[in-house]
C-alpha positions in Angstrom: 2.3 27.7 -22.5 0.1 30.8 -21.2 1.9 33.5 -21.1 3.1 34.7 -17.5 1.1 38.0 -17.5 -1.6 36.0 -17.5 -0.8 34.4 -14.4 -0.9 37.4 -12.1 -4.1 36.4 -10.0 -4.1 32.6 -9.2 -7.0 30.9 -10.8 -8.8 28.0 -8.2 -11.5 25.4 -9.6 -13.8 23.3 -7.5 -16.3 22.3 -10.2 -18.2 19.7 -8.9 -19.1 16.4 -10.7 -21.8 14.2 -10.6 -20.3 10.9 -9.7 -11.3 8.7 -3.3 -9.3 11.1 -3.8 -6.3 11.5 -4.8 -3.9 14.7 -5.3 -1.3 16.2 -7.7 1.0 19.2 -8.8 3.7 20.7 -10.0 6.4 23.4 -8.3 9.1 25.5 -9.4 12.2 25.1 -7.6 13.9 28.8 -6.9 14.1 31.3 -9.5 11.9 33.7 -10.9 8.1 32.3 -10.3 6.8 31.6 -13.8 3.5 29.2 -14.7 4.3 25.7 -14.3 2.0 24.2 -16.4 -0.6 24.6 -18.7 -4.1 24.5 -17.7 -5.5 21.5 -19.6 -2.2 19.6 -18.7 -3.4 20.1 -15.0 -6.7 19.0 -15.4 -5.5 15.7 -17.8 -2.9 15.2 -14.1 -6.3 15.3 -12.3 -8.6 13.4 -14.2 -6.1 10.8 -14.1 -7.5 9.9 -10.7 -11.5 10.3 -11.5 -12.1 6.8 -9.9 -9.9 8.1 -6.9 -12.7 11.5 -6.2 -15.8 11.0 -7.9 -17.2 13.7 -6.4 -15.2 16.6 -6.7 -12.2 18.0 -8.5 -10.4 21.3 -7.2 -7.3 22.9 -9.0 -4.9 26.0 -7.9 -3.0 27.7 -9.9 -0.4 30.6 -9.5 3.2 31.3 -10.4 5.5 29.2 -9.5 3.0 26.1 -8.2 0.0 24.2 -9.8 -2.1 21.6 -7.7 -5.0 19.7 -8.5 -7.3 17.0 -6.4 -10.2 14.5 -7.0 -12.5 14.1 -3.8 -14.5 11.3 -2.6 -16.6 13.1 -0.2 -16.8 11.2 3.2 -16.9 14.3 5.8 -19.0 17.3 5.6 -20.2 16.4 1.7 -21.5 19.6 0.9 -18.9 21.7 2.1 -15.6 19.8 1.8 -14.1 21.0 -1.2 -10.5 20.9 -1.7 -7.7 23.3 -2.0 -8.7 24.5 1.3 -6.6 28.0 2.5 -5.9 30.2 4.9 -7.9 33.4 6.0 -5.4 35.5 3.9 -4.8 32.6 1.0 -1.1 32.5 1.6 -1.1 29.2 2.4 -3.3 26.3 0.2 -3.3 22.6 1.3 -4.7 19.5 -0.4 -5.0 15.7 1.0 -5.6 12.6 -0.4 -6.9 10.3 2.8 -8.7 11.2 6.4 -7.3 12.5 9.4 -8.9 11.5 12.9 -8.4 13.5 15.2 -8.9 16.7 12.7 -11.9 17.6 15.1 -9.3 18.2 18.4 -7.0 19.9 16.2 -9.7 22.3 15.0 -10.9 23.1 18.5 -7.0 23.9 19.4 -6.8 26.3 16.3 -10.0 27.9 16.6 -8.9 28.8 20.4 -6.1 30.6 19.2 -8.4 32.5 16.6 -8.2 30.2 13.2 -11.3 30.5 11.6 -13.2 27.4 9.8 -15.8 27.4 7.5 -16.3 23.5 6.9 -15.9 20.3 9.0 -13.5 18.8 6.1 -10.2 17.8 7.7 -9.0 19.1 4.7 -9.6 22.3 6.3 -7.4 22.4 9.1 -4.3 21.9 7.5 -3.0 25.0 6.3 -4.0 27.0 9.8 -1.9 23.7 11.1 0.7 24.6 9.3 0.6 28.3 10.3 1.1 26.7 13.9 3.8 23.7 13.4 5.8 24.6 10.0 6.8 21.9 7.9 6.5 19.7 11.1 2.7 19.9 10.9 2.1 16.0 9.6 3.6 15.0 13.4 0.2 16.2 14.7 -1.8 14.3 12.4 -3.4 11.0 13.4 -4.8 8.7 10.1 -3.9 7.9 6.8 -2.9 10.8 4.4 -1.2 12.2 1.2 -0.8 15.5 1.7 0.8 18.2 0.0 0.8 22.3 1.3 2.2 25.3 -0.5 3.3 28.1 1.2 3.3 31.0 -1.3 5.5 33.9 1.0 8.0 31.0 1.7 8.0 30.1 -2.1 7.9 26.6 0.5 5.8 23.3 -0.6 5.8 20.3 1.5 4.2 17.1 0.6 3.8 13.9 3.5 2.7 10.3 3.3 1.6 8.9 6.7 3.4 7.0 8.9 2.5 3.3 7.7 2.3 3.9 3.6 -1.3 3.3 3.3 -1.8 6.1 1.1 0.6 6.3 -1.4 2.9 9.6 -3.3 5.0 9.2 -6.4 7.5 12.1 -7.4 10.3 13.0 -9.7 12.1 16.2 -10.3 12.2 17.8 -14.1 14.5 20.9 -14.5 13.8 23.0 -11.8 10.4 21.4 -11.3 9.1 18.8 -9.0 5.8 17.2 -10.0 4.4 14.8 -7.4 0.8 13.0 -7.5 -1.1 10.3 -5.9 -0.8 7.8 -8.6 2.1 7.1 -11.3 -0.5 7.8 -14.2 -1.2 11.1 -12.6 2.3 12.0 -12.7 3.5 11.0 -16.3 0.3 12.9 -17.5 2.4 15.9 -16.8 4.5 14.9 -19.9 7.8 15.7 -18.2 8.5 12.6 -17.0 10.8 10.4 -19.3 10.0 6.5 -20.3 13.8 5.1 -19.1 13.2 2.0 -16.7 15.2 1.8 -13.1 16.7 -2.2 -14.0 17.7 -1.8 -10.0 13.9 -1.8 -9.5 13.4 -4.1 -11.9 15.9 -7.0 -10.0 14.6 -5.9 -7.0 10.8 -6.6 -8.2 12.0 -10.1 -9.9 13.3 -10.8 -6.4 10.4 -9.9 -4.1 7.3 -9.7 -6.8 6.9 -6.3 -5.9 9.1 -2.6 -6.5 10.4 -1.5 -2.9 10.0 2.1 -2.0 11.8 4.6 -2.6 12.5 2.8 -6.2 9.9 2.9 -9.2 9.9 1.0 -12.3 10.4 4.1 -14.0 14.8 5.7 -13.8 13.3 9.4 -13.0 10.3 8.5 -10.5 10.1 7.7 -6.9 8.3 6.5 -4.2 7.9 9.2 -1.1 8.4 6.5 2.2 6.3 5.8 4.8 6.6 8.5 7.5 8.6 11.3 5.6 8.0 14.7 4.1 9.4 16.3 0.8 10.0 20.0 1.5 10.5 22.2 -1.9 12.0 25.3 -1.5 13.7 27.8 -3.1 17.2 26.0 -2.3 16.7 22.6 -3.1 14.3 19.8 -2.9 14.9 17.1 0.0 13.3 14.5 1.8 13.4 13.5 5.3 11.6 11.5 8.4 9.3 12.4 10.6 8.5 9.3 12.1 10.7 6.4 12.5 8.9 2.7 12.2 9.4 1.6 15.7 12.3 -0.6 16.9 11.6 -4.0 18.7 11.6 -3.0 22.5 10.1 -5.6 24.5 8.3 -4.7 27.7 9.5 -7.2 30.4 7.5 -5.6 33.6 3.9 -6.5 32.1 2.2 -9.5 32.3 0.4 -11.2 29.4 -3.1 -10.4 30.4 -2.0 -6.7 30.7 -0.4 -6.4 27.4 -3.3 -8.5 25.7 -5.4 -5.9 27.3 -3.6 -2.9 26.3 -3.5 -4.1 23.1 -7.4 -4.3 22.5 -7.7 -1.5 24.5 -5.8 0.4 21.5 -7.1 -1.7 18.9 -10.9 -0.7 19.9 -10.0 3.1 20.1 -8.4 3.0 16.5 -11.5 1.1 15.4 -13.6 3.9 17.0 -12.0 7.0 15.6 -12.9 5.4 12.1 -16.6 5.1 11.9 -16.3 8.9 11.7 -18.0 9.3 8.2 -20.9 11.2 6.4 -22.0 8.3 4.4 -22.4 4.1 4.7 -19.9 2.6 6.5 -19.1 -1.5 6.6 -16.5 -3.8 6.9 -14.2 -6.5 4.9 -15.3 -10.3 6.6 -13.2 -12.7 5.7 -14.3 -15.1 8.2 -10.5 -15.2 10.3 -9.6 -13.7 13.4 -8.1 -10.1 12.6 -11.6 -9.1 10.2 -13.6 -10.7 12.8 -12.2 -8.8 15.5 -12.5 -5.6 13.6 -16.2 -6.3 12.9 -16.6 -7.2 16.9 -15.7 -3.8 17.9 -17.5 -2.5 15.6 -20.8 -3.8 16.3 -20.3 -3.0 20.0 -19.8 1.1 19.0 -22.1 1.3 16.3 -26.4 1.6 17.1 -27.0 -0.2 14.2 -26.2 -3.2 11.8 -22.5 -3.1 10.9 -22.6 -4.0 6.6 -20.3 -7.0 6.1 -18.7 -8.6 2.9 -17.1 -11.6 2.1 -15.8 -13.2 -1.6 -14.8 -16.6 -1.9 -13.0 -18.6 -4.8 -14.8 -21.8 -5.6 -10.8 -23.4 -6.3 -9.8 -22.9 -2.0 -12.1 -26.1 -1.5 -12.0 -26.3 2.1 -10.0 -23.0 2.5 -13.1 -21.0 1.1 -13.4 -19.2 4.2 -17.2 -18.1 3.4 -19.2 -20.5 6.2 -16.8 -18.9 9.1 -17.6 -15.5 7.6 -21.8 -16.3 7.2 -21.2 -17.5 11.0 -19.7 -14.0 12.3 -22.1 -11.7 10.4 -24.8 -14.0 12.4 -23.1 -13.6 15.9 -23.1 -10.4 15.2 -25.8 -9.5 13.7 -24.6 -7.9 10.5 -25.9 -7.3 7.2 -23.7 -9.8 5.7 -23.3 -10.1 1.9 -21.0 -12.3 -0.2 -20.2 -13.2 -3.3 -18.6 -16.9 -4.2 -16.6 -16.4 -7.7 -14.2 -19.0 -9.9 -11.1 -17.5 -10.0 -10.4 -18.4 -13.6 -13.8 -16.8 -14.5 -13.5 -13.6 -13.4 -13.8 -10.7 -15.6 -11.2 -8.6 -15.1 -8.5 -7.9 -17.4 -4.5 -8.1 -16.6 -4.2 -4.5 -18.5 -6.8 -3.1 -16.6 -5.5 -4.5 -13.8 -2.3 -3.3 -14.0 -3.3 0.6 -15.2 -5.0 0.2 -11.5 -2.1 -0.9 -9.7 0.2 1.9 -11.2 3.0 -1.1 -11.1 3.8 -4.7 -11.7 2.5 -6.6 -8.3 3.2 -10.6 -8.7 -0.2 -11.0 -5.7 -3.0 -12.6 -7.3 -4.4 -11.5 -3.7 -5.2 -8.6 -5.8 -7.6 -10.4 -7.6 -9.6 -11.4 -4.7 -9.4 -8.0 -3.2 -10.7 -6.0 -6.3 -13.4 -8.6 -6.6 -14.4 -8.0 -2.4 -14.0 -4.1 -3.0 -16.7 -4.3 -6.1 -18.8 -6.3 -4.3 -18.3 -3.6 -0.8 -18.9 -0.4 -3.3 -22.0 -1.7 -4.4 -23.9 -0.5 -0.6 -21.0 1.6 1.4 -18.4 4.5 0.7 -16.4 2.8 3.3 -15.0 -0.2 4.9 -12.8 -1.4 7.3 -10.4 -4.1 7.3 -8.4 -6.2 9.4 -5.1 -5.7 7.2 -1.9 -4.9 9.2 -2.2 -7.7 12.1 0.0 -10.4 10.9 2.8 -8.3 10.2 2.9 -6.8 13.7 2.0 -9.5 16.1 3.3 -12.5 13.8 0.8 -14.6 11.6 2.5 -16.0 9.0 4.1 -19.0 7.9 7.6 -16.8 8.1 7.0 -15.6 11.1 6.8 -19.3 12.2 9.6 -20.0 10.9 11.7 -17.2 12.0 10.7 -18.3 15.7 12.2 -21.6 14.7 15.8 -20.4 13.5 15.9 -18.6 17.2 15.9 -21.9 18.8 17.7 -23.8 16.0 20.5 -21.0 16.5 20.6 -22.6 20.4 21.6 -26.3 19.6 26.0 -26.8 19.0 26.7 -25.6 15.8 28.2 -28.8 14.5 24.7 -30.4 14.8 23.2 -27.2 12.6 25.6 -27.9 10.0 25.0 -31.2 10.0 21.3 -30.6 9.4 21.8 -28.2 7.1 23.9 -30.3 4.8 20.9 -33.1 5.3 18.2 -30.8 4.4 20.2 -29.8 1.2 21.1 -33.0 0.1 16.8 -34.2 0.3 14.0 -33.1 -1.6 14.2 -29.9 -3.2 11.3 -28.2 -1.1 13.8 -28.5 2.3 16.6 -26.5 0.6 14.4 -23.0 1.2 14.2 -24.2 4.6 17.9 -25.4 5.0 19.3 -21.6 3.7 16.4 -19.7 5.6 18.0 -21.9 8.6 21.6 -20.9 7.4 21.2 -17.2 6.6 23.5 -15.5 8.8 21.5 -12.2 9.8 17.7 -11.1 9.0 18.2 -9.5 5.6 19.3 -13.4 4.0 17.1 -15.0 5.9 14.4 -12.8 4.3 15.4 -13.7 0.7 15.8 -16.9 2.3 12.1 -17.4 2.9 10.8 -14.8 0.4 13.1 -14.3 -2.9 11.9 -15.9 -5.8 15.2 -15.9 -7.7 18.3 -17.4 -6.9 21.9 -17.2 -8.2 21.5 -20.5 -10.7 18.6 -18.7 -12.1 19.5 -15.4 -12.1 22.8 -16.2 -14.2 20.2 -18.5 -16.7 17.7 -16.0 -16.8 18.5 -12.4 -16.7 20.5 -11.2 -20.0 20.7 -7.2 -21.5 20.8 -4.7 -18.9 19.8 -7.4 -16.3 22.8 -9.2 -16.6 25.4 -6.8 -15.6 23.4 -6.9 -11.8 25.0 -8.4 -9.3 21.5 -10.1 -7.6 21.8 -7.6 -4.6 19.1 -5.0 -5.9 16.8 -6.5 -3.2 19.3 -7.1 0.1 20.3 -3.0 -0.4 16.4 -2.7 -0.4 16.0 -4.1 2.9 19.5 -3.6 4.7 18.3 0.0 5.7 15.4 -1.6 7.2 17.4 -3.6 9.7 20.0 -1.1 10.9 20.2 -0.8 14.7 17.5 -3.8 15.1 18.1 -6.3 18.1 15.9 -9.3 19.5 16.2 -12.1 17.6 15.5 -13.4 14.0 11.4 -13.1 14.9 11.9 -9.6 15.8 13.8 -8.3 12.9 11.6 -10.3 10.4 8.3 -8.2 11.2 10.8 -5.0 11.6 11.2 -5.4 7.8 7.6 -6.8 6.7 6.4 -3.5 8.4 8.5 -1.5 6.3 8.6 -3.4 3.0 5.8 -6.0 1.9 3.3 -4.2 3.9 3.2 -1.1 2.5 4.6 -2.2 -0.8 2.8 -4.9 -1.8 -0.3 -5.7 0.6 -1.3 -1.9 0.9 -0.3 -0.8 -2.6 -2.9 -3.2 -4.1 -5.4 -2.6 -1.2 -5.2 1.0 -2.2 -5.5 0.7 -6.1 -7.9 -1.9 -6.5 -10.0 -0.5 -3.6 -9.7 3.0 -5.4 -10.7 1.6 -8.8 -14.6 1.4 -7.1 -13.8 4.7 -5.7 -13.8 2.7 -2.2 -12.3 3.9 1.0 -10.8 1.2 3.3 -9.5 2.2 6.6 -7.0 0.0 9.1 -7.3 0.5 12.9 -4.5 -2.0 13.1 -2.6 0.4 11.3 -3.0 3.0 13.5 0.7 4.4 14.5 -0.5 4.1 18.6 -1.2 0.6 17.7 2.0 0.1 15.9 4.2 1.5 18.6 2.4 -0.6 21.0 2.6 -3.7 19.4 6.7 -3.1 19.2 6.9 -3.6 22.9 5.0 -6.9 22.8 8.0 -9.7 23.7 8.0 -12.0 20.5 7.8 -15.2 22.8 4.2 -13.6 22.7 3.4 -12.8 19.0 4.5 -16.6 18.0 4.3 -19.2 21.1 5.4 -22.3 20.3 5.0 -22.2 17.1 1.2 -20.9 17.3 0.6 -17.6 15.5 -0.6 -14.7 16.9 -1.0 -15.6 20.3 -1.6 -13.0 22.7 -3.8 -11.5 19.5 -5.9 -14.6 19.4 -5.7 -14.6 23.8 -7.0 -10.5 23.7 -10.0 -11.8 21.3 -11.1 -14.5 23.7 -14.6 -13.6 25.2 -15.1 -11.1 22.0 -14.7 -13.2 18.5 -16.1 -16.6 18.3 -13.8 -19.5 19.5 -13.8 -21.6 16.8 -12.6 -18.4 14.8 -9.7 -17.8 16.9 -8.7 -21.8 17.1 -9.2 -22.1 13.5 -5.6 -22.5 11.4 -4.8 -19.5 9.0 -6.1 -19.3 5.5 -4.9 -16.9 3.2 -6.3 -14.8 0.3 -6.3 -16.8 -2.8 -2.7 -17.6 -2.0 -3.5 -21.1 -2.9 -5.2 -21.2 -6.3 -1.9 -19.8 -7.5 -1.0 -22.4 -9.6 -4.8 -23.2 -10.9 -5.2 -20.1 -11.9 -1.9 -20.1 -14.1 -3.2 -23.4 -15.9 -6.4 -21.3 -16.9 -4.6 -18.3 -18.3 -2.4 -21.3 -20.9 -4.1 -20.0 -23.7 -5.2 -16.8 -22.7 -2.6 -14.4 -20.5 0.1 -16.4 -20.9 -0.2 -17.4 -24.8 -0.6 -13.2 -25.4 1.9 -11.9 -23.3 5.0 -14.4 -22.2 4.9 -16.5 -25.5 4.3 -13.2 -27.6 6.0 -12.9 -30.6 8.0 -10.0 -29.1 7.8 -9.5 -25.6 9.2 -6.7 -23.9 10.4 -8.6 -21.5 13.2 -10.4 -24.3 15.4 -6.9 -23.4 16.2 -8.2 -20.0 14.8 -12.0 -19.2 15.9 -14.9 -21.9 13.2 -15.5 -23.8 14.4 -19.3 -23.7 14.5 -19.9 -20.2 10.6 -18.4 -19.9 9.3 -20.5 -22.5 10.7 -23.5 -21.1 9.3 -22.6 -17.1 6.3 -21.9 -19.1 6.4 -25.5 -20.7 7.2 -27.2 -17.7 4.3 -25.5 -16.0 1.8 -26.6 -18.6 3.0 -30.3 -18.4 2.6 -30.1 -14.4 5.8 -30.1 -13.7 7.5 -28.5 -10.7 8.0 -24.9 -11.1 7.6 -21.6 -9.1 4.5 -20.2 -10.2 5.1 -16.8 -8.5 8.1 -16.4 -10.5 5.8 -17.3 -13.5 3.4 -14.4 -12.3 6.1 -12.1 -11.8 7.3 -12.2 -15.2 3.7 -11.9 -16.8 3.0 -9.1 -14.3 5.7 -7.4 -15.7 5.0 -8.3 -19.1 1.2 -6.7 -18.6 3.6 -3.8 -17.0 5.9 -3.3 -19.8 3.7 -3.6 -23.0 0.0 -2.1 -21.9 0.6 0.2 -18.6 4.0 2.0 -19.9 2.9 2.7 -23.6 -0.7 3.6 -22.3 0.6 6.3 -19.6 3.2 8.0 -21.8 1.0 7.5 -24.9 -1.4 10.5 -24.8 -4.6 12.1 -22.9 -5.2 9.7 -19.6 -8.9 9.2 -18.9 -11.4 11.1 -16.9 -14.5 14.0 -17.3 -13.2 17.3 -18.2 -15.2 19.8 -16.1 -15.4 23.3 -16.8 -13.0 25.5 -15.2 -14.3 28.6 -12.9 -12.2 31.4 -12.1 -12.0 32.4 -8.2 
């Protein structure tokens, strides 16, 4: 390592490169301040994330702290390079994400004599810090990594917005904490170890995805939705600043004037995201919550909104491409789309997986990395409709957690009755029979959702796995429903807020987005929205049995009819089990029926071949169990041995002296 003399002046970098962003570092934790880290092992932690800032890379360096950023410039191009300080360089602050209301924040600080020299919102957060301490990220409307060192406190703190949409790994080493954007990032610092978390693991083999705070990885974790990591000189801790709101329903308003509240909010959050330097469009997937976004988005822009659509030839009738040709022409757009074969597409599970950072059993993410090539090709970014079906109820589960509340109203002799029926028919009932049975929301999740079950589990699961006890993924979610009343419907989006969504459906939005250095922004994900939608009574988010209602009832006069009549389609979700037949002699010959998978440590080797067999001769079997297993196979034998295995990818650029 350099010696310390040499480390007297800090060094900063904003060599700029010719091709979002994403953000990285390592600080000491108390002692005397020493260099962290060397030089080129910054710069590897950085380039890491090339397809994350294209643009721009910036590294600071001084005793004690080390951080480093890739920049997709969106805002003020020319000027926006990150770190960004203070007048006096005592404080340095990078971000990985936008923040919208940065412009009324600057006005604020520039009244009380903080001086700018860019429009980046990059820029206002150290002189924000200056102001509101560690509490600075409660100010902050958007989406956001951020991390900010304060050199006279010895003091970094590093935030993740409110909803999860932009993600932060981090694991302490000695007295060091090294934090980053992306998992790959972080174990290019070399002082993270290779043990796997088999409490993650369980969990992931559950749910088919890793829920935050846990990793795959024993040493790393996942900084939560709404909370802040504050290093200092006494210890490292995290803690909330926001709190994902409980389920308060508001009884003095009527429908009409909630439905118009909501759109009211929805429309402003769309607003404050066409703020951008360069092309803007949207994600069309021809249902309600895209065609809404696009709606308000026509109606605020002065010229064409960019569209894009991708379809999989296998959906049939749910290719969803004619209702997304038909919006872009109500609308006017520039509409482009792509129609692909899911079994032809030319992406590889290993590649795959090195952009998703960890094992996600969503083939969703398939279809979404095709959409995001296809949207990188004209704009820098897009917006989507994602976030609406977990707060205002449009799924299948959320359907069905509407029905348990008025099961749970007939005698309880005639629910066990139906319950023993259910269990004693065809095998696709029993789900519905224990999701009917689970006695609070946290069962009747795994009810609906979990993908193993205790007959499997004990078949399945041998080595470390088979000293769990099952119950990696109910202490996942039990924190989630502490202190939550208003029925089963309630407490079922209360978790899918906290856990799928920013776990599963935003994690792979993120990283596959990111891999085309692609920004997608979420005006449903907006906190005001979020907090709104909380006091919406759930006898309006599912009405008998019809999802998304006072959505749908906000959107009449706005998005087409037949859009908002239409049933709901989802992503790809049902070429599952077509796409598993292709892969026979391709994914799933090279990885499950390897001749030594990495998965034989902890998952019987046995019992794998033979769900594979079954599969193959059409027989019933879970095929998302099948793709979590060769997820995690992808996970375990390319991802791990490629990120601990030597120099990660990305341009070196030369390094400038301040």
């Amino acid at each position: 390592m350099t010696d310390a003399t040499e480390w007297e002046r800090p060094s900063l970098s904003t060599a700029k490169v010719s091709n979002v962003c994403g953000i990285c570092g390592v600080v000491q934790v108390g002692g005397e301040p020493r260099a962290v880290i060397e030089p080129g092992v910054l710069d590897r932690m950085t380039d890491a994330m090339t397809h994350r800032g294209p643009n721009d890379r910036g590294t600071y360096q001084a005793p004690g702290v080390a951080l480093g950023v890739r920049r997709l410039s969106i805002v003020d191009v020319a000027m926006g390079h990150q770190p960004f300080s203070n007048e006096d360089e005592s404080v340095w602050a990078i971000q990985n994400g936008e923040l919208y209301n940065h412009e009324e924040i600057r006005e604020d600080l520039a009244r009380r004599g903080h001086r700018f020299a860019s429009r980046c919102d990059t820029e206002i957060l150290p002189h924000l810090y200056e102001d509101a301490g560690v509490r600075f990220a409660e100010r902050l409307r958007g989406k956001f990594g951020i991390a900010v060192w304060d050199e006279r406190r010895r003091r970094a703190v590093v935030a993740r917005d409110r909803l999860g949409v932009k993600p932060m790994y981090y694991a302490q080493a000695g007295d060091l904490v090294v934090f980053a954007s992306e998992l790959k990032s972080l174990l290019a610092s070399g002082l993270i170890g290779t043990g796997l978390d088999f409490e993650a693991i369980e969990a992931y083999m559950t749910l088919g995805f890793v829920p935050a705070p846990m990793t795959p990885l024993a040493q790393v974790r996942k900084l939560m939705p709404g909370e802040r990591l504050i290093i200092a000189p006494d210890g490292v801790r995290p803690e909330r600043y926001w709190e994902y709101p409980k389920p308060g329903a508001d009884k003095t308003s009527s429908a009409e004037e909630l439905a118009a509240g909501l759109l009211e909010r929805v429309e402003d959050a769309v607003r404050v995201r066409l703020m951008s330097d360069v092309p803007l469009g949207a994600m069309l997937s021809g249902g309600l919550d895209s065609s809404l976004i696009v709606a308000l988005m026509a109606r605020n822009m002065g010229e064409p909104v960019k569209t894009f659509s991708v379809g999989f030839t296998e959906d049939g009738l749910a290719n969803e491409l004619a209702d997304a040709r038909y919006v872009a022409s109500v609308f006017g757009t520039d509409h482009h789309e792509l129609e692909i074969s899911s079994t032809q597409q030319d992406v590889k599970l290993d590649d795959l997986l090195w952009s998703l950072d960890e094992p996600i059993a969503d083939l969703s993410s398939l279809g979404f990395l095709a959409l995001s090539k296809l949207a990188a090709q004209h704009v820098t970014v897009a917006l989507s409709g994602q976030g609406a079906d977990e707060l205002l109820g449009g799924y299948k589960k959320h359907r069905a957690a509407a029905l348990v509340e008025s099961w749970q109203r007939l005698p309880r002799p005639l629910r066990r009755a139906g319950e023993r029926g259910m269990l004693a028919g065809p095998s696709r009932l029993h789900r519905a029979a224990r999701t009917l049975a689970a006695s609070d929301a946290s069962d009747r999740l795994l009810a609906m959702s979990g993908r193993v079950d205790d007959e499997l589990r004990r078949a399945l699961y041998c080595g470390p796995l088979a000293e769990s006890d099952g119950r990696a993924a109910l202490r996942a979610i039990l924190p989630l429903t502490k202190d939550v009343d208003g029925g089963a419907l309630a407490a079922t989006l209360h978790i899918d807020g906290q856990l799928a969504l920013p776990d599963d459906l935003l994690h792979y939005f993120d990283r596959t987005s990111m891999t085309q250095s692609l920004e997608v922004r979420v005006p449903f994900l907006d906190h005001h929205v979020v907090e709104y939608c909380a006091r919406i009574p759930t006898s309006l988010k599912v009405r008998r049995l019809r999802t998304k209602h006072l959505l749908k009832e906000a959107a009449r006069g706005i998005v087409p009819q037949r859009i908002i009549d239409k049933r709901k389609i989802g992503f790809f979700r049902g070429a599952t089990s077509r796409w598993l037949q292709s892969q026979m002699d391709y994914a799933i010959s090279d990885y499950l029926l390897a001749p030594s998978p990495r998965y034989a440590e902890f998952l019987d080797r046995a019992v794998v071949e033979r769900l594979v067999a079954e599969h193959r001769s059409g027989r019933p079997v879970d095929s998302q169990l099948l793709v979590a297993i060769l997820m995690l196979e992808v996970w375990l034998s390319s991802y791990h041995p490629r990120a601990f295995g030597g120099p990660s990818p990305g341009v070196m650029t030369t390094r400038r002296s301040a």
